[in-house]
SEPATI-747056 format. One line per field, with one value per residue (C-alpha): x, y, z; residue number from 1. Coordinates in nm, 3 decimals. Example, Ala and Ser with C-alpha at 12.3 -4.5 7.8 and 13.67 -1.06 7.14 Angstrom:
# residues 2
px <- [1.230	1.367]
py <- [-0.450	-0.106]
pz <- [0.780	0.714]
nr <- [1	2]
***
This chain:
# residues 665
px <- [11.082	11.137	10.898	10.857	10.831	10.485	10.643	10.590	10.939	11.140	11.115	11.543	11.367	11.074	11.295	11.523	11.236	11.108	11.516	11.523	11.189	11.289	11.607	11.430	11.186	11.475	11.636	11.374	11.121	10.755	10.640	10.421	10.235	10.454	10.647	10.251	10.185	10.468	10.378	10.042	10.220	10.452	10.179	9.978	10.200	10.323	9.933	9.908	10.090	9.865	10.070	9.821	10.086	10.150	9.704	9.744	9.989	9.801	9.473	9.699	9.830	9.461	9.423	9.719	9.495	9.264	9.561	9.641	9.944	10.241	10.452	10.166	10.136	10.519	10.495	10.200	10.392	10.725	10.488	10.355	10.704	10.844	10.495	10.621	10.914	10.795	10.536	10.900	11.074	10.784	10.693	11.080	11.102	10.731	10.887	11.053	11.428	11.514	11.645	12.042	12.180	12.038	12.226	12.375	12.457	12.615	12.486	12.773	12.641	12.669	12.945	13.243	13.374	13.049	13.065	13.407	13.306	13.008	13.264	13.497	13.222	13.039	13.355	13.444	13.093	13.148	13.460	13.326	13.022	13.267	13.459	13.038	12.934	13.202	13.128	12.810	12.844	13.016	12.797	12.449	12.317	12.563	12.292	12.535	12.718	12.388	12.290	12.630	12.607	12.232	12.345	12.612	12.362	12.101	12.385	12.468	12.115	12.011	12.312	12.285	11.953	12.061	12.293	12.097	12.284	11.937	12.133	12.335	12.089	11.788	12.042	12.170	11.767	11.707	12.000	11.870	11.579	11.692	11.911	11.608	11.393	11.722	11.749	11.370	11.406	11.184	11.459	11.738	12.119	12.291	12.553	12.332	12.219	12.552	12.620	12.351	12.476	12.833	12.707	12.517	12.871	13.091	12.787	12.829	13.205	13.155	12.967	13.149	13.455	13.194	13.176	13.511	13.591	13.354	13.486	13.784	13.675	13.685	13.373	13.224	13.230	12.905	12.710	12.631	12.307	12.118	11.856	11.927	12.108	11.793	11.581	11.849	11.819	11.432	11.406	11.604	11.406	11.146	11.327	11.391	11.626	11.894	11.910	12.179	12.484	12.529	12.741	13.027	13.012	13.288	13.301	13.224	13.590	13.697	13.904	14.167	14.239	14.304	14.353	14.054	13.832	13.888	13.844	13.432	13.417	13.543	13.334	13.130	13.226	13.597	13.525	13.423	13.651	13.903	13.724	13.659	14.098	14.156	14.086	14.067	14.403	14.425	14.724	14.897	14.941	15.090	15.311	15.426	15.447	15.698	15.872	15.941	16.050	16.324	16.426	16.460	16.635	16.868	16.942	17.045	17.292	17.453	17.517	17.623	17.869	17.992	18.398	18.373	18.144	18.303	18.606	18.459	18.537	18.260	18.099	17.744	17.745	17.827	17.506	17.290	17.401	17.314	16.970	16.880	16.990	16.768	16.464	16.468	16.524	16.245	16.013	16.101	16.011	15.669	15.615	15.678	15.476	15.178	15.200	15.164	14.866	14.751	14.784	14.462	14.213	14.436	14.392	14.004	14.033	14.194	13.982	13.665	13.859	13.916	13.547	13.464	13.719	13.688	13.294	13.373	13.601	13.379	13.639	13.625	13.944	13.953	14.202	14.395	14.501	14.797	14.961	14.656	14.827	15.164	15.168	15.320	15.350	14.986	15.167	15.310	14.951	14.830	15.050	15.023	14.709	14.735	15.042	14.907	14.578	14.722	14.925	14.615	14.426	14.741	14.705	14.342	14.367	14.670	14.769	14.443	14.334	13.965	13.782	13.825	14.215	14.199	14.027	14.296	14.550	14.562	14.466	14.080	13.877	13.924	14.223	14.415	14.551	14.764	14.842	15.018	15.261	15.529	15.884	16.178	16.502	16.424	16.158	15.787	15.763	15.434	15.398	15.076	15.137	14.886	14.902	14.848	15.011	15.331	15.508	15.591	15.958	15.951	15.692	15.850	16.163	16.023	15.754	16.141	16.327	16.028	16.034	16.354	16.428	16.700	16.974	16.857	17.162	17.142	17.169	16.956	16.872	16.521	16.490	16.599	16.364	16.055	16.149	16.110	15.732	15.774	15.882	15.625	15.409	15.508	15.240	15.213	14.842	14.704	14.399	14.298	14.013	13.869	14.059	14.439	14.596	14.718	15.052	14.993	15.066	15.315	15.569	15.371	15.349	15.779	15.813	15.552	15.732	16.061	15.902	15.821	16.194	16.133	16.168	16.019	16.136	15.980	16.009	15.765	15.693	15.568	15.251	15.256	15.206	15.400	15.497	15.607	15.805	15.788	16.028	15.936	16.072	15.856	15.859	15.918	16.053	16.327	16.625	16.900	17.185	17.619	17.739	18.008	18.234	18.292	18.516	18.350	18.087	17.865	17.606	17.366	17.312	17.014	17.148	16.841	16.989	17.349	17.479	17.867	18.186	18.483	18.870	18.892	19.252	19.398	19.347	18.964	18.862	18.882	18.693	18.433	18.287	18.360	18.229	18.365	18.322	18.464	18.542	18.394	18.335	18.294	18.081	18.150	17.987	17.915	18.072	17.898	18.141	17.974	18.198	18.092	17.742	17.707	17.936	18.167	18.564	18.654	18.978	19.171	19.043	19.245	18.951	19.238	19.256	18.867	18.552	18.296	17.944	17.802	17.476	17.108	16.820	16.594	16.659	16.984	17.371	17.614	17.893	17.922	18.250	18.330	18.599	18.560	18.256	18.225	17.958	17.651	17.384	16.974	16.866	16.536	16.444	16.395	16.210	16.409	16.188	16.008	16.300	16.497	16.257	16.229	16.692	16.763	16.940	16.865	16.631	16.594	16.818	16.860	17.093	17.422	17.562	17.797	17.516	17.606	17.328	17.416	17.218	17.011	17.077	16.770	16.959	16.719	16.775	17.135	17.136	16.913	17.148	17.385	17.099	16.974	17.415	17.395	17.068	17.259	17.545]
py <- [-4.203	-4.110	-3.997	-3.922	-3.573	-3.505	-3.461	-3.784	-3.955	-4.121	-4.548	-4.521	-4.320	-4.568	-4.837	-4.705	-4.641	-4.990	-5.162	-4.931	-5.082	-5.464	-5.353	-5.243	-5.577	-5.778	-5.574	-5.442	-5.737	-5.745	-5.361	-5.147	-4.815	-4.588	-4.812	-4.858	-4.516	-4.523	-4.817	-4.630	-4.323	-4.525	-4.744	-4.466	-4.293	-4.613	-4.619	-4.305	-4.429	-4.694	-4.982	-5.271	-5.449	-5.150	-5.114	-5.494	-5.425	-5.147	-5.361	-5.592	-5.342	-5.231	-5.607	-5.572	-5.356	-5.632	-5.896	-5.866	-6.129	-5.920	-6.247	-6.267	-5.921	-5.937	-6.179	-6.037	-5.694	-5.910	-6.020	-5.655	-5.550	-5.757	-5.707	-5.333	-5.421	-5.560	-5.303	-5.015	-5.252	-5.291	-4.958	-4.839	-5.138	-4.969	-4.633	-4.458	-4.323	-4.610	-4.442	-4.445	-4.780	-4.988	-5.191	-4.958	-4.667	-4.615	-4.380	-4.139	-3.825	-4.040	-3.980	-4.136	-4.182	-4.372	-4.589	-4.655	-4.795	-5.013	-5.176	-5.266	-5.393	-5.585	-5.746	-5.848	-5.996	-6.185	-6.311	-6.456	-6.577	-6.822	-6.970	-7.055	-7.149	-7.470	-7.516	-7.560	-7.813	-8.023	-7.918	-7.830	-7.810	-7.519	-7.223	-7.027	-7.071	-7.025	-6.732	-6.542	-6.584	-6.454	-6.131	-6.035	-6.032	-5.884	-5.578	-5.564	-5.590	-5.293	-5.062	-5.133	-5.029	-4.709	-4.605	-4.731	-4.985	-5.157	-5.446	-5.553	-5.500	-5.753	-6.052	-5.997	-5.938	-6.256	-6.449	-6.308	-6.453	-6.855	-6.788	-6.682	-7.055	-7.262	-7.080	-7.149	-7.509	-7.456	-7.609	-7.793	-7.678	-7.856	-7.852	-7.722	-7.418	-7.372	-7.303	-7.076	-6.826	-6.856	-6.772	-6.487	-6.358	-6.379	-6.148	-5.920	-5.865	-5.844	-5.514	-5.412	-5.391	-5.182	-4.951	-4.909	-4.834	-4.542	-4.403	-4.378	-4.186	-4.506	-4.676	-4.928	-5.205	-5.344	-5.457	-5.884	-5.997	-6.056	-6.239	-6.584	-6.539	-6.424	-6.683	-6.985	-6.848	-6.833	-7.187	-7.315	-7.141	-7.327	-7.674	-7.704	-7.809	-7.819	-8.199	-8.385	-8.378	-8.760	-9.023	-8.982	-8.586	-8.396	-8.415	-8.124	-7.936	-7.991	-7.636	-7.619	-7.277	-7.278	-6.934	-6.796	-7.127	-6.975	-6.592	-6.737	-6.881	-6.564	-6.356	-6.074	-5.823	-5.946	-5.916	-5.563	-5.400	-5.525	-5.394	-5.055	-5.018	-5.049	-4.739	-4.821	-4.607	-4.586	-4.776	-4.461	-4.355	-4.616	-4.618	-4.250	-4.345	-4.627	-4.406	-4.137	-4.343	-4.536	-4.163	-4.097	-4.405	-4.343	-3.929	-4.125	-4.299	-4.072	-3.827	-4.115	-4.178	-3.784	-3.797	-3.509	-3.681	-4.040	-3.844	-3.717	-3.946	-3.781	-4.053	-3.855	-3.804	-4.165	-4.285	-4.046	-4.140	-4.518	-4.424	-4.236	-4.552	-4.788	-4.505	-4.534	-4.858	-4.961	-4.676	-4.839	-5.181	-5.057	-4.905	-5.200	-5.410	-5.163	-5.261	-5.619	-5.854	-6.238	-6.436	-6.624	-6.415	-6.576	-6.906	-6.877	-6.778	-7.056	-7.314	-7.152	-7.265	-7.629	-7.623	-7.547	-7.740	-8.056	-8.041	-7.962	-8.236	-8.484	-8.564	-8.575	-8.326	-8.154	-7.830	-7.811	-7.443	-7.446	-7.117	-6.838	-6.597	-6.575	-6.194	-6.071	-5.768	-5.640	-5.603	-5.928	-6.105	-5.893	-6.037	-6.377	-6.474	-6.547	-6.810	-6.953	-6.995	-7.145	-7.398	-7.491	-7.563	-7.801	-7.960	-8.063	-8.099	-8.277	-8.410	-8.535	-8.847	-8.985	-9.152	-9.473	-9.443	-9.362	-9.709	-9.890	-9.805	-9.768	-9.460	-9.317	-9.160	-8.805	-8.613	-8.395	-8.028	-7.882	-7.490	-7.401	-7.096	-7.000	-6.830	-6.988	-6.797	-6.465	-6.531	-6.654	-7.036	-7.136	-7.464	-7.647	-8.004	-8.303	-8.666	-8.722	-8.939	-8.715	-8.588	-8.805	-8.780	-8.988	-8.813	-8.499	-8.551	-8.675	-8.388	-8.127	-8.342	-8.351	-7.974	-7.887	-7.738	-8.004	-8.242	-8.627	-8.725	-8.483	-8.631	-8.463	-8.491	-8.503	-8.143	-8.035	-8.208	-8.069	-7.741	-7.807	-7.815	-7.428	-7.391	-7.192	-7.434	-7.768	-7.947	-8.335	-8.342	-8.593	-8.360	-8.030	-7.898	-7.613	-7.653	-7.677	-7.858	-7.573	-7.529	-7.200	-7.097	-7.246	-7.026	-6.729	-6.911	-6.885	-6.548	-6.351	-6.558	-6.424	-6.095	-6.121	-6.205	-6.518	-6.893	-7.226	-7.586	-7.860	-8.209	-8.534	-8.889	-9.108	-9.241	-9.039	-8.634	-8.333	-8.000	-7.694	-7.489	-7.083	-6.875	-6.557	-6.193	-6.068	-5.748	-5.530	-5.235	-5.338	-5.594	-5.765	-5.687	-5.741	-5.419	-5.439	-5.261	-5.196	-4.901	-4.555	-4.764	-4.898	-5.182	-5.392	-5.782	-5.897	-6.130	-6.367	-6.466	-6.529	-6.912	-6.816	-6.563	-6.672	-6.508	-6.746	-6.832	-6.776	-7.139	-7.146	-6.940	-7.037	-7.012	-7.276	-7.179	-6.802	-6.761	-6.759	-6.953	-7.045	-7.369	-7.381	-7.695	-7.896	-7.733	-7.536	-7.171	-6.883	-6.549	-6.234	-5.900	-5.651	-5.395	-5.521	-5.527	-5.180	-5.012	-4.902	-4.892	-5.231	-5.171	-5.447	-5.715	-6.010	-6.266	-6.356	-5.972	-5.985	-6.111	-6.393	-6.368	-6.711	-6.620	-6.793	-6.591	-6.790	-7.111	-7.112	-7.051	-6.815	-6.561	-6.229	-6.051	-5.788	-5.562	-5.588	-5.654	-5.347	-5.553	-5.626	-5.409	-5.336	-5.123	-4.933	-4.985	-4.638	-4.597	-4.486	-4.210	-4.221	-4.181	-4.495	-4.737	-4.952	-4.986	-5.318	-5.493	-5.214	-5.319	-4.972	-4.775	-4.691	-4.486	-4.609	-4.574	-4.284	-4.098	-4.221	-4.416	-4.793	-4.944	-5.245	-5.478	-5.756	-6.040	-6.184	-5.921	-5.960	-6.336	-6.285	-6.170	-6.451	-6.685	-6.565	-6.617	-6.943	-7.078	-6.879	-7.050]
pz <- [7.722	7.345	7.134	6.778	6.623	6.462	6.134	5.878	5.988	5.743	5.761	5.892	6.143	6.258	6.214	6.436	6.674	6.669	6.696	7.005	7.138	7.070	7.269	7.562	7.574	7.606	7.867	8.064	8.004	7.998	7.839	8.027	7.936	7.803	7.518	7.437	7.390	7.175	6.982	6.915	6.762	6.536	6.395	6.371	6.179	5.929	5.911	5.703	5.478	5.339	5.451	5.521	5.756	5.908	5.935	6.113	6.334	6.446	6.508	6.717	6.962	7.012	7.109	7.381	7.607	7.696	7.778	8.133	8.178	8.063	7.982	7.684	7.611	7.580	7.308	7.163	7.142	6.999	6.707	6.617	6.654	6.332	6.167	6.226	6.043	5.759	5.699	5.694	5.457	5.256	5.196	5.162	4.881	4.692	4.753	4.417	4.565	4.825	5.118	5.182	5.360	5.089	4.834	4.658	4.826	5.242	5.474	5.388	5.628	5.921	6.186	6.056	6.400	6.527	6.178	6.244	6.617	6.501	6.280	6.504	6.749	6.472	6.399	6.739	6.795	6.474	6.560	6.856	6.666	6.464	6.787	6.962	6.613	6.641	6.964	6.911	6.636	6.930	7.171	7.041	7.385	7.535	7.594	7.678	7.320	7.139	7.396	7.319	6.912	6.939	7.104	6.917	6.620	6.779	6.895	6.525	6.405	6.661	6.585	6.171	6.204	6.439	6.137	5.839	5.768	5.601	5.426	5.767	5.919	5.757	5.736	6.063	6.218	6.045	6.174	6.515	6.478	6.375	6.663	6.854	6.739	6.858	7.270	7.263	7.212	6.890	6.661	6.779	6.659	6.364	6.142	5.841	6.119	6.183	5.811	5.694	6.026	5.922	5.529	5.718	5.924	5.608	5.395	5.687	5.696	5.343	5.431	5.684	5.449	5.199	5.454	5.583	5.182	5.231	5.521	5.341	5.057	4.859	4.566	4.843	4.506	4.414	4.702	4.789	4.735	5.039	4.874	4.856	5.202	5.335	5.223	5.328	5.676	5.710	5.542	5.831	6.075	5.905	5.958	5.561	5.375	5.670	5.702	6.007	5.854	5.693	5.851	5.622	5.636	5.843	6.196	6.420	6.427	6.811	6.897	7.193	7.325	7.700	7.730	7.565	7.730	8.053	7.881	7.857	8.180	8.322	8.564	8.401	8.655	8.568	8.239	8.244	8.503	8.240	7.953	8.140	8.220	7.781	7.530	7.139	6.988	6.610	6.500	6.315	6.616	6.810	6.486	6.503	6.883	6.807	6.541	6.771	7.025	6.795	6.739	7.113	7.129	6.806	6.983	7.338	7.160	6.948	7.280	7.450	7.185	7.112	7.184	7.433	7.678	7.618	7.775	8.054	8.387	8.606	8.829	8.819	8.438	8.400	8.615	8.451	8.122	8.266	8.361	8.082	7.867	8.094	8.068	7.722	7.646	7.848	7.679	7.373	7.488	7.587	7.292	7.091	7.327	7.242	6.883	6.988	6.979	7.052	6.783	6.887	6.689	6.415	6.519	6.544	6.178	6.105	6.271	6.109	5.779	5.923	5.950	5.633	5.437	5.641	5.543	5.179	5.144	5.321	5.589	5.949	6.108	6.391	6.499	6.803	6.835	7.157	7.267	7.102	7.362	7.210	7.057	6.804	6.577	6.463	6.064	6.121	6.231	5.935	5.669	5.824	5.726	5.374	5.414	5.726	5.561	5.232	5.494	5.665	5.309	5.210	5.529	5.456	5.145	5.067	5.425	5.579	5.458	5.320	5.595	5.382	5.334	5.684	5.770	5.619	5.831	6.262	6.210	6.337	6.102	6.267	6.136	6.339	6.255	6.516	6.516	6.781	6.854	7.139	7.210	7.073	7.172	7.055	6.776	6.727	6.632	6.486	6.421	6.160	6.185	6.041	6.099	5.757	5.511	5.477	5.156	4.888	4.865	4.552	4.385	4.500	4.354	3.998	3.935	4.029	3.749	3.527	3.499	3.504	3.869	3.919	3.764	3.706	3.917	4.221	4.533	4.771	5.137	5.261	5.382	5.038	4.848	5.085	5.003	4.648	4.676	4.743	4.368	4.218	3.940	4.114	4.244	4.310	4.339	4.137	4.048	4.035	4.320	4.429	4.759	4.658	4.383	4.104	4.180	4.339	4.701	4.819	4.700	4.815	5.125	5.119	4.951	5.212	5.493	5.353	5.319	5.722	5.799	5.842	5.749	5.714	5.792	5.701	5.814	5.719	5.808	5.537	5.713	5.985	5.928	5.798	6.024	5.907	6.150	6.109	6.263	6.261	6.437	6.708	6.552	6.196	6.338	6.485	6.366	6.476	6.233	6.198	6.093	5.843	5.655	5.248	5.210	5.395	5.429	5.655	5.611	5.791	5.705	5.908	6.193	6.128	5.728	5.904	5.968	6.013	5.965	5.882	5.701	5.414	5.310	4.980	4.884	5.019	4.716	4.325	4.026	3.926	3.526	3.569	3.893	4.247	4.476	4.828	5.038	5.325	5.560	5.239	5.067	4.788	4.815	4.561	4.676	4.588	4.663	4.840	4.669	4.298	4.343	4.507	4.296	4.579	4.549	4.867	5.053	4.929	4.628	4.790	4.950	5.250	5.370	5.352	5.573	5.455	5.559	5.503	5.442	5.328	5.118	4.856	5.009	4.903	5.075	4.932	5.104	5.062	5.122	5.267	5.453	5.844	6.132	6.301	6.527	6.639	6.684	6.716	6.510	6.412	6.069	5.848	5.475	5.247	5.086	4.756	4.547	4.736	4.859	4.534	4.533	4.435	4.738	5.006	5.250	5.426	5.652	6.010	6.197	6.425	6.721	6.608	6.431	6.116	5.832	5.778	5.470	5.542	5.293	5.139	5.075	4.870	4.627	4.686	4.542	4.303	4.019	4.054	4.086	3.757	3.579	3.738	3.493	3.206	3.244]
nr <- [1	2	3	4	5	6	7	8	9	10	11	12	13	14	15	16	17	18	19	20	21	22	23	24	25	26	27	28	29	30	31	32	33	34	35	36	37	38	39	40	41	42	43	44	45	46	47	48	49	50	51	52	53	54	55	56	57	58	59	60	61	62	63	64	65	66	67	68	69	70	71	72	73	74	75	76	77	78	79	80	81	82	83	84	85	86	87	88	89	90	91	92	93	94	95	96	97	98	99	100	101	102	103	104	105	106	107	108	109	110	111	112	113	114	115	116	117	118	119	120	121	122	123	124	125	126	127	128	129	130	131	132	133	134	135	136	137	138	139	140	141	142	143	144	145	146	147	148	149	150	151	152	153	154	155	156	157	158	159	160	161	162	163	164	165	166	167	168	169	170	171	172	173	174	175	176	177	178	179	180	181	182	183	184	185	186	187	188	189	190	191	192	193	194	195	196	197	198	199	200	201	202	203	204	205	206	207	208	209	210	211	212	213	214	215	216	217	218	219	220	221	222	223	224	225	226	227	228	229	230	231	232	233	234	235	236	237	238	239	240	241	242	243	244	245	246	247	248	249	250	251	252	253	254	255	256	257	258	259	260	261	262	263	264	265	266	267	268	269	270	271	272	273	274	275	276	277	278	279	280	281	282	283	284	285	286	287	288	289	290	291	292	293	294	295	296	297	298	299	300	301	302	303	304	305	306	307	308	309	310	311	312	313	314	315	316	317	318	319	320	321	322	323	324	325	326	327	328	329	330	331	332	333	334	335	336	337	338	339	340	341	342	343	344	345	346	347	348	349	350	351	352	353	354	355	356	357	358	359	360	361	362	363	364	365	366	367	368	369	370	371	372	373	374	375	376	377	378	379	380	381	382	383	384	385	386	387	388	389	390	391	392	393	394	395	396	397	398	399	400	401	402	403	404	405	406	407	408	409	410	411	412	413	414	415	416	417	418	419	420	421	422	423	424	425	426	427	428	429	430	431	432	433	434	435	436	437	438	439	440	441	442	443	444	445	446	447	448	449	450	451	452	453	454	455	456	457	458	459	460	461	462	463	464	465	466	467	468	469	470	471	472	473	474	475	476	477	478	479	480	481	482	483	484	485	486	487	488	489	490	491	492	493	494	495	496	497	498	499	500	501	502	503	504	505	506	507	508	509	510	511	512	513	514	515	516	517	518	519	520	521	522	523	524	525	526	527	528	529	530	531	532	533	534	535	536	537	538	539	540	541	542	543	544	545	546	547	548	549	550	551	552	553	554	555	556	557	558	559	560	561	562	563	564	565	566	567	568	569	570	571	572	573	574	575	576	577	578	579	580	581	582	583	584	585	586	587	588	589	590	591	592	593	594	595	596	597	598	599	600	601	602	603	604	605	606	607	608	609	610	611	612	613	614	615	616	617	618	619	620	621	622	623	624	625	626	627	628	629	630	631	632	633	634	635	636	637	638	639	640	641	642	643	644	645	646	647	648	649	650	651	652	653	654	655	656	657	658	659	660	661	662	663	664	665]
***
């Protein structure tokens, strides 16, 4: 059993003491004589300190002696315990020089790597604290919801306090102990509950991103205020001002993950044999992993490829060669696989923000989240969140209909938001679809000719006119709220999307809903490219921007004011030489002895030309370096077949110029 030096300890240190001594109760149950003795030394020692709470709590242990039923010298204990607590936090708070771990300062001496732990751990437990929380709001009954969000606050309240982490660790103790009132049956769960302890887990990633700034050398930024937090949580443990949530109010959000359902109703042996087979690796080095394995993979092929051994007719060099090429392709395939994660932390994101907006727009929707398992590239779950989240908001928002508008039509007065995500022919679909009132083609159509982004007599088709509500400043929202409604992110929804490789589709029913279709690459370090030829040269269009390739005739291409264009099934097309735009000397000017790439990038079609298709091929995508990264309409490089570099090209960047002639003209 631990005991405390007979130096005056500092309060992080009796703190500590007394988190470790809550821990035990609940684990080991009903306290006997040896956490007494050491309940005697701490309050002894707070004693000396002329803390009067500290003086009471000591008067109250002296009391447990004479109680002989443990159950009630259990609770007894419990009550001197947080009377303990009080009597630390008020003398830190009287005390000139706060100690470090309090609002303005992070316990910077600690061990990084242990800091680094309790932050991943905190954030797990708060993840799942989010998914219980909406359950709950469904279900206010499910103990084992309410028991599950109680202990992952009570593991952060215990560690914060461990690493004096004072802030995290008073708003999660009291969090702990609302919790605490609702598995007792003293208070029963409700939707205004359910917001004070999701104010309480936002506050505390709030810190926890404080203190990963520190670890990295980083100002931590000025710190929340816990205060009215703090005192939002003990009102509702006092049953104030947390009133039902009103007829009219949002409905509980209703979440469908089958994979992760059956992840809670797993067996806790299961659980932890699984837990006990995975190790925490920091992602650098999964990405130097990946990186060197693209090199092992970009070495195999140039020997494969080296004239002397192409010649060679040896059956056993031949079969070796084989192998090695299936050894290391399937290296690299693990590899990449290691990089990969479920989308369905994600998705619980997401539905957290359903939640939220559905109650601060006084509707009733619920999310269906399908296919959470479907993994993809940690840097490509990174950089999703942003679009997906500004998608969701529109959905809400715009989509999602009052209750009353609702009533008018066959439609119930729940809304439905559908997220779902699977494998579609080499790539990641996610899908957010609402059975909303759809887009206003109409309306669409006349806010795009009211500023100017197209001609009064265009004739357009439906899936042009959606994508017109990705134009950066056009919004059809008849007012301005602090949801959505400013014109602003939609287009970064389509630029970061484009940034990912990907695209969008839309496609809407005028009374019915809107989806939007993603398509998205499993991965960012690898690509699926045509190799082509401009001179010497060798460059790399990514396969995922290509629709055809064609050999234009003479009378396919013409001019069209100044600028050429090409004929293809119809349509007329802008052409953009490959040669001109990289400054590189083409082997022949004539369109009819060259190649057309009919390519898309901004939403738009166009060709580029250039000399031959050396083929198809996978590549690993390189950085350029410092000097080369920021070359307009260079994407990055990566290294063929025969050892030499082909260029990546960013189309994007490629159209851009003769998107910019076209409005001069």
């Amino acid at each position: 059993m631990p005991s405390l030096s007979q130096d005056q300890p500092t309060s992080a240190q009796l703190r500590a003491q007394v988190d470790r001594m809550a821990a035990c109760l609940m684990v080991e149950g009903p306290v006997e004589g040896e956490w007494l003795g050491i309940l005697q030394e701490i309050c002894e020692q707070t004693r000396e300190s002329a803390t009067d709470a500290a003086a009471r709590a000591l008067e109250l242990k002296l009391r447990l002696q004479a109680i002989e039923a443990p159950e009630v010298r259990e609770n007894v204990l419990t009550a001197g315990i947080e009377q303990l607590r009080r009597a630390i936090d008020a003398e830190e708070m009287a005390s000139p020089g706060r100690a470090v771990g309090g609002a303005g300062d992070l316990p910077l001496a600690s061990d990084p790597e242990l800091m680094q732990d309790f932050v991943m751990e905190a954030r797990e437990h708060l993840d799942r604290a989010d998914v219980e929380l909406l359950t709950l709001e469904k279900e206010p009954d499910n103990k084992e919801a309410i028991n599950s969000v109680f202990r992952g606050f009570h593991t952060i309240k215990g560690l914060a306090g461990f690493l004096e982490l004072d802030e995290i660790r008073a708003v999660a103790h009291e969090s702990e102990s609302l919790l605490d009132r609702v598995r007792q049956n003293k208070l029963r769960f409700s939707p205004g509950i359910a917001d004070v302890v999701l104010s309480a887990a936002d506050f505390l990633r709030t810190w926890l991103l404080r203190v990963e700034a520190s670890l990295r050398g980083e100002a931590p930024g000025t710190p929340p205020d816990s205060l009215p937090l703090v005192a939002s949580i003990k009102a509702a443990a006092r049953n104030e001002a947390v009133p039902e949530a009103p007829a009219t109010a949002a409905a509980p959000v209703a979440m469908e993950v089958p994979d992760k359902v059956e992840e809670t109703k797993a067996d806790p042996k299961q659980a932890a044999a699984i837990e006990a087979r995975s190790v925490r690796v920091d992602t650098e080095k999964l990405d130097y992993l990946a990186d060197m394995v693209g090199e092992l993979l970009i070495a195999e092929s140039m020997v494969r490829h080296y004239p002397e051994i192409a010649g060679l007719q040896n059956p056993a060099l031949v079969r070796d060669l084989s192998q090695l090429g299936r050894i290391t392709a399937e290296l690299q395939r693990t590899a990449m696989s290691m990089r990969m994660m479920p989308i369905h932390g994600m998705f619980q994101k997401m539905s957290r923000l359903v939640r939220d907006l559905s109650r601060k727009s006084s509707k009733q929707v619920e999310m269906v989240a399908i296919g959470g398992d479907t993994e993809l590239d940690r840097n490509i779950v990174e950089q999703l969140a942003d679009p997906l989240m500004h998608m969701i908001r529109n959905s809400v928002d715009h989509g999602i209909e009052s209750i009353g508008d609702r009533a008018k039509t066959a439609k119930g007065p729940v809304g439905k938001v559908t997220l779902s995500a699977g494998h579609q022919a080499g790539w990641i679909v996610i899908t957010i679809a609402d059975d909303g009132k759809g887009l206003d083609k109409a309306k669409i159509l006349a806010k795009a000719r009211q500023q100017g982004v197209v001609d009064d007599n265009a004739v357009l088709s439906d899936s042009d006119t959606f994508n017109f509500i990705f134009h950066p400043g056009l919004s059809t929202a008849a007012k301005v709220t602090d949801i959505s409604g400013r014109g602003v992110g939609m287009d970064v929804v389509r630029k970061q999307i484009q940034k990912l490789r990907g695209r969008i589709d839309i496609h809407s029913v005028p009374g019915e809903g809107t989806t939007f279709h993603l398509r998205l690459p499993l991965t960012l370090a690898i690509i699926d490219g045509l190799v082509v030829g401009v001179g010497k040269e060798r460059f790399i269009i990514p396969l995922f921007s290509v629709r055809e390739m064609l050999r234009p005739t003479a009378e396919m291409v013409f001019q069209v004011d100044r600028h050429e264009v090409a004929m293809v099934r119809g349509n007329l097309l802008p052409i953009v030489r490959l040669s001109q735009r990289l400054g590189i000397e083409a082997r022949s000017e004539r369109p009819e002895e060259s190649l057309l790439i009919v390519a898309e990038a901004r939403g738009a079609t166009f060709c580029v030309m250039v000399d031959e298709l050396v083929g198809k091929q996978e590549v690993v995508i390189k950085g350029l370096g410092e000097l080369l990264k920021n070359t307009p309409g260079i994407a990055g490089g990566a290294i063929l077949g025969n050892g030499q570099v082909g260029l990546i090209l960013d189309l994007d960047a490629i159209h851009a110029p003769m998107e910019a002639r076209g409005q001069d003209a």
